[in-house]
N, CA, C and O of each residue as an XYZ file, in Angstrom:
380
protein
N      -0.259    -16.372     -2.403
C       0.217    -15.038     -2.759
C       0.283    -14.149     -1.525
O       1.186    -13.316     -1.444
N      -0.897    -14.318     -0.268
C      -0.605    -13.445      0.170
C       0.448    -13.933      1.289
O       1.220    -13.008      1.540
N       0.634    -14.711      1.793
C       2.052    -15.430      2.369
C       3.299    -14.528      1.645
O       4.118    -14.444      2.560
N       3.736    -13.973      0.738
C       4.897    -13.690     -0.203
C       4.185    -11.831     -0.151
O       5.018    -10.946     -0.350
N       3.060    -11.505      0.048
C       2.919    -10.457     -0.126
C       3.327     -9.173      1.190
O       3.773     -8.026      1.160
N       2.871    -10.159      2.303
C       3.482     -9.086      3.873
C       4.857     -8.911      3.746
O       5.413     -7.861      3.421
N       5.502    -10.206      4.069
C       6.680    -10.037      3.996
C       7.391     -8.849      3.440
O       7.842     -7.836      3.974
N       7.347     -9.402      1.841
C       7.749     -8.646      0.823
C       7.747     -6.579      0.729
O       8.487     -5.755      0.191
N       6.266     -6.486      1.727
C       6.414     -4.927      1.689
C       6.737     -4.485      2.946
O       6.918     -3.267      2.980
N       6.919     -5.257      4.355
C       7.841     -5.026      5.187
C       8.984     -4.873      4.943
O       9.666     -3.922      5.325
N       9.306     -5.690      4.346
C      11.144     -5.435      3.926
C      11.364     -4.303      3.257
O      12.382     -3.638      3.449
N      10.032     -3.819      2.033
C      10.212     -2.715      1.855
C      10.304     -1.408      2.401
O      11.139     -0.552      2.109
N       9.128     -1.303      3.438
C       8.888     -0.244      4.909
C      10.595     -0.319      5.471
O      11.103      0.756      5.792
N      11.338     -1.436      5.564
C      12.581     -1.509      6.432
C      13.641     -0.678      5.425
O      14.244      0.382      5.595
N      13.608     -1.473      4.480
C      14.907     -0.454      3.364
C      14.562      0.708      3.563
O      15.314      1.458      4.186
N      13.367      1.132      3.094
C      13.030      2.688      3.255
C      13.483      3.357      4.238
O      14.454      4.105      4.124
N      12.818      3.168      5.363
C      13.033      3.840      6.675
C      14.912      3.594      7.212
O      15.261      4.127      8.265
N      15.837      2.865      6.476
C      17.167      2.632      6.313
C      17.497      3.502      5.350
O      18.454      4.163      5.754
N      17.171      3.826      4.267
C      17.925      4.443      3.565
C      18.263      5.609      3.593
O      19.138      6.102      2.882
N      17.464      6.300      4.597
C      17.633      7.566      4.911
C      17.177      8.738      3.730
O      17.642      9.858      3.519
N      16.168      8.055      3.119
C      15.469      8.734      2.615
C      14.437      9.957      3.244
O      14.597     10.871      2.434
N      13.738     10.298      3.984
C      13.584     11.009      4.971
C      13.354     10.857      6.714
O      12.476     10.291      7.364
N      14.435     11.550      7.071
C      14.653     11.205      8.468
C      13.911     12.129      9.730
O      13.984     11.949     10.945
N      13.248     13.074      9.038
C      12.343     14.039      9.849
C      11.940     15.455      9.312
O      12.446     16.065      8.370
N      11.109     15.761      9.975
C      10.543     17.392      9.412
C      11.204     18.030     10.907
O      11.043     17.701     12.082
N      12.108     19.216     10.163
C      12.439     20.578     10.653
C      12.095     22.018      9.964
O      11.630     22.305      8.861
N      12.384     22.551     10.720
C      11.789     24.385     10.763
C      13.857     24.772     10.596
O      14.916     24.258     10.956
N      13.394     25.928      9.858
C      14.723     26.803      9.744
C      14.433     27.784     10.921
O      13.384     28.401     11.105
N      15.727     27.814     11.794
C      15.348     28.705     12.774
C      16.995     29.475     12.825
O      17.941     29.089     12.139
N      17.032     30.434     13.640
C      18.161     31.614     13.614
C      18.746     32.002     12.339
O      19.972     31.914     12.271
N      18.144     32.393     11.366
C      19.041     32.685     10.377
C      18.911     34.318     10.361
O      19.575     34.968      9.553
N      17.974     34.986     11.343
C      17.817     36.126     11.607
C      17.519     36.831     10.283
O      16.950     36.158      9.423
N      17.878     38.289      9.973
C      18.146     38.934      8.926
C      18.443     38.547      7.385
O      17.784     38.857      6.393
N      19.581     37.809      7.467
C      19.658     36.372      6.896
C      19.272     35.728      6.596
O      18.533     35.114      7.365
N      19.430     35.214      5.023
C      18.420     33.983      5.120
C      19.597     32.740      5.009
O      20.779     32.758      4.666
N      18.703     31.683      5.460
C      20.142     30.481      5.181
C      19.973     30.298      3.822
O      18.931     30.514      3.204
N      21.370     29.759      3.218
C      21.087     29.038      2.073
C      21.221     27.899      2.030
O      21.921     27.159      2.721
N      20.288     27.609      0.882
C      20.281     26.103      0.324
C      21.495     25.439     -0.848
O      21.062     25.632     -1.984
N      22.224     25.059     -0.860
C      23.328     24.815     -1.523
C      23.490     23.573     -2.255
O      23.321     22.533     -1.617
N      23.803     23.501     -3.542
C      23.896     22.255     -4.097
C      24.763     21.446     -3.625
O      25.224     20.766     -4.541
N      25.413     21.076     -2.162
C      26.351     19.864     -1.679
C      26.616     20.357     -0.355
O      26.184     21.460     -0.021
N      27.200     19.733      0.327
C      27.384     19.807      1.639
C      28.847     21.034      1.973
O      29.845     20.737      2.630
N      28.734     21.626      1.687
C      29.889     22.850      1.629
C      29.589     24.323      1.319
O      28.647     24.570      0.565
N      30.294     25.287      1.825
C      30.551     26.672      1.719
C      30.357     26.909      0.146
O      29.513     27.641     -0.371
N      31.683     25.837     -0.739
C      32.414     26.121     -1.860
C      31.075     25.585     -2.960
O      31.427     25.603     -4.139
N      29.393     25.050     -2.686
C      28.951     25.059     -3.612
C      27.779     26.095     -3.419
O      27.397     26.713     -2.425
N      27.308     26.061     -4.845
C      26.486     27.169     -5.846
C      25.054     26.973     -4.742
O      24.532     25.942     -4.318
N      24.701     28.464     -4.504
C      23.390     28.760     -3.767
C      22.281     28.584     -4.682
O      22.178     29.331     -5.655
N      21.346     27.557     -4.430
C      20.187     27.560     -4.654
C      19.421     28.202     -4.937
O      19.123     28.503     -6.093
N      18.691     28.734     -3.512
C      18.041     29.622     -2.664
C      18.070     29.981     -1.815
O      18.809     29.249     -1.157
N      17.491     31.242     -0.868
C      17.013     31.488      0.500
C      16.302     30.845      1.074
O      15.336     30.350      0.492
N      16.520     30.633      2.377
C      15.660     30.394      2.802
C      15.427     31.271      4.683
O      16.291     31.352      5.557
N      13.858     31.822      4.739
C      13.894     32.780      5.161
C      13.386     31.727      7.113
O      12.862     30.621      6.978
N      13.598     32.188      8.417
C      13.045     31.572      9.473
C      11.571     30.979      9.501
O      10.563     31.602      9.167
N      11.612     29.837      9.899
C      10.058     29.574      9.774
C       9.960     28.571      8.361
O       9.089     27.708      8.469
N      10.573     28.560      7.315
C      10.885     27.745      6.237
C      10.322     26.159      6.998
O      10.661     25.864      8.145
N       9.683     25.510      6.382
C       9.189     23.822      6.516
C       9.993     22.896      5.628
O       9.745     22.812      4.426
N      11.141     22.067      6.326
C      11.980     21.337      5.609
C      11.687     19.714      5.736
O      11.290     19.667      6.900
N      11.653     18.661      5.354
C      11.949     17.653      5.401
C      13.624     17.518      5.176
O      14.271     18.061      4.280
N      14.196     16.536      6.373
C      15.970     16.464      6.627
C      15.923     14.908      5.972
O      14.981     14.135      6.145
N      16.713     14.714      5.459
C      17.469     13.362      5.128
C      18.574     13.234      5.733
O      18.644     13.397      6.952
N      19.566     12.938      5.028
C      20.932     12.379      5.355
C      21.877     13.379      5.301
O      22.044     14.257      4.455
N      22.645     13.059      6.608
C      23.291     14.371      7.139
C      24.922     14.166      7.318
O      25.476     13.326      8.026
N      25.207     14.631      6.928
C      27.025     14.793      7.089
C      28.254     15.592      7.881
O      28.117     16.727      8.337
N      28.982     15.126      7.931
C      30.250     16.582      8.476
C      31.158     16.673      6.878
O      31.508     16.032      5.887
N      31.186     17.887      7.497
C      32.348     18.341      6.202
C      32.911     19.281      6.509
O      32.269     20.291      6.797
N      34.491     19.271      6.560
C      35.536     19.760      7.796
C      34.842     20.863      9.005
O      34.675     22.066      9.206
N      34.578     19.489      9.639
C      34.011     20.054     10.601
C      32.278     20.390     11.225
O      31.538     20.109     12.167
N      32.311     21.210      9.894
C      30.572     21.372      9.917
C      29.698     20.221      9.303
O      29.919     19.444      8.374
N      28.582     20.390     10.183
C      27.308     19.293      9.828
C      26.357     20.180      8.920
O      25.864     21.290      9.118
N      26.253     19.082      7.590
C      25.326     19.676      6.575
C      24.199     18.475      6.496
O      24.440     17.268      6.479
N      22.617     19.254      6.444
C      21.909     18.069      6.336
C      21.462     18.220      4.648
O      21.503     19.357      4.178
N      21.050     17.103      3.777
C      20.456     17.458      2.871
C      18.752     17.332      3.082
O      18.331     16.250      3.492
N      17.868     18.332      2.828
C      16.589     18.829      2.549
C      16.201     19.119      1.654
O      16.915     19.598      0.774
N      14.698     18.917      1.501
C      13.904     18.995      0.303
C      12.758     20.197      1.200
O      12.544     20.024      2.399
N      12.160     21.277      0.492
C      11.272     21.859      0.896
C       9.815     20.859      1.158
O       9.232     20.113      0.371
N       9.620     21.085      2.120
C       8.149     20.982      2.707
C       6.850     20.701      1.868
O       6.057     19.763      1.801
N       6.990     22.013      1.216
C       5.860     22.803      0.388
C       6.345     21.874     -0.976
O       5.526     21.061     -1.403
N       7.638     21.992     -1.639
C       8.354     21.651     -2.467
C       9.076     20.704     -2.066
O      10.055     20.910     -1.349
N       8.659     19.338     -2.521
C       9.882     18.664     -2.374
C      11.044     18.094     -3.629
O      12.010     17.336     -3.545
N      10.434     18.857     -4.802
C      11.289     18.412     -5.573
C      12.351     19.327     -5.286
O      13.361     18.987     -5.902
N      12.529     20.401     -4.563
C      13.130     21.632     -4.756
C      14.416     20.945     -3.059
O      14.120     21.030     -1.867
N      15.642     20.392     -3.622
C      16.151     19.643     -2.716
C      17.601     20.218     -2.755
O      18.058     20.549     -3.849
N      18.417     20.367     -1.524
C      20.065     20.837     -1.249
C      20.111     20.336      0.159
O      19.393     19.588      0.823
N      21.754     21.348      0.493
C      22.159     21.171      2.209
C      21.663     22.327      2.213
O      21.265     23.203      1.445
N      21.851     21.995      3.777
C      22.125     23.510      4.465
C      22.765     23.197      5.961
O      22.655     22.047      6.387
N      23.326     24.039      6.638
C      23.914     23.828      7.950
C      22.689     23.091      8.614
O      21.498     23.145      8.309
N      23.340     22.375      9.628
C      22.684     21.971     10.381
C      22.106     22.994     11.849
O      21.097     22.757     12.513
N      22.850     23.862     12.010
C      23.686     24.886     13.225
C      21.906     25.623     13.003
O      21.372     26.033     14.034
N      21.274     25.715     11.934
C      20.082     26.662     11.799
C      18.734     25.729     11.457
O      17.767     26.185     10.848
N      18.805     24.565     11.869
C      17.726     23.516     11.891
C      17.199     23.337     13.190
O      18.007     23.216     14.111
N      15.606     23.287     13.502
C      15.546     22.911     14.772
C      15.229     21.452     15.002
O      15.340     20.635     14.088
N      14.836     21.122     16.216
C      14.932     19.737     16.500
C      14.165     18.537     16.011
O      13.053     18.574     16.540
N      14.313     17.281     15.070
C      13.186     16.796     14.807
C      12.185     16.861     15.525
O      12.204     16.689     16.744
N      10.662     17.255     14.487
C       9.373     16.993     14.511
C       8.411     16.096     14.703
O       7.230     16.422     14.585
């Protein structure tokens, strides 16, 4: 059994860390006055979430362009069920 057991949860550690299930912890930074929002999809054209104010603790996943702009999707820190995009342009550098 345990011959079949390493293996088996390496491959799992590998899918995981492939699937882009989480790819790093970032901080919301320049959104100044502003808060960024969190948006249900990678675009302008969807429905705001929430605020989110500088200093915000994000975990980033999987990140996209969409004409043009890079949207990452995030789950709060604190909250991770609480999950959208947001620009990338106001993320700082993986953690």
């Amino acid at each position: 059994m345990r011959n079949f057991t390493v293996p088996a949860l390496l491959g799992i550690f590998i899918l995981a860390g492939c699937s882009g299930l989480v790819s790093g912890n970032t901080v919301v930074e320049r959104a100044g006055d502003d808060l960024l929002k969190l948006r249900a999809g990678p675009g302008l054209n969807y429905n705001v979430i929430l605020g989110l104010p500088d200093g915000t603790q994000l975990n980033r996943r999987n990140c996209v362009t969409e004409l043009g702009q890079r949207w990452c999707q995030v789950s709060l820190a604190a909250a991770p069920q609480v999950t959208g995009y947001v620009s990338a342009d106001y993320l700082s550098s993986e953690r």
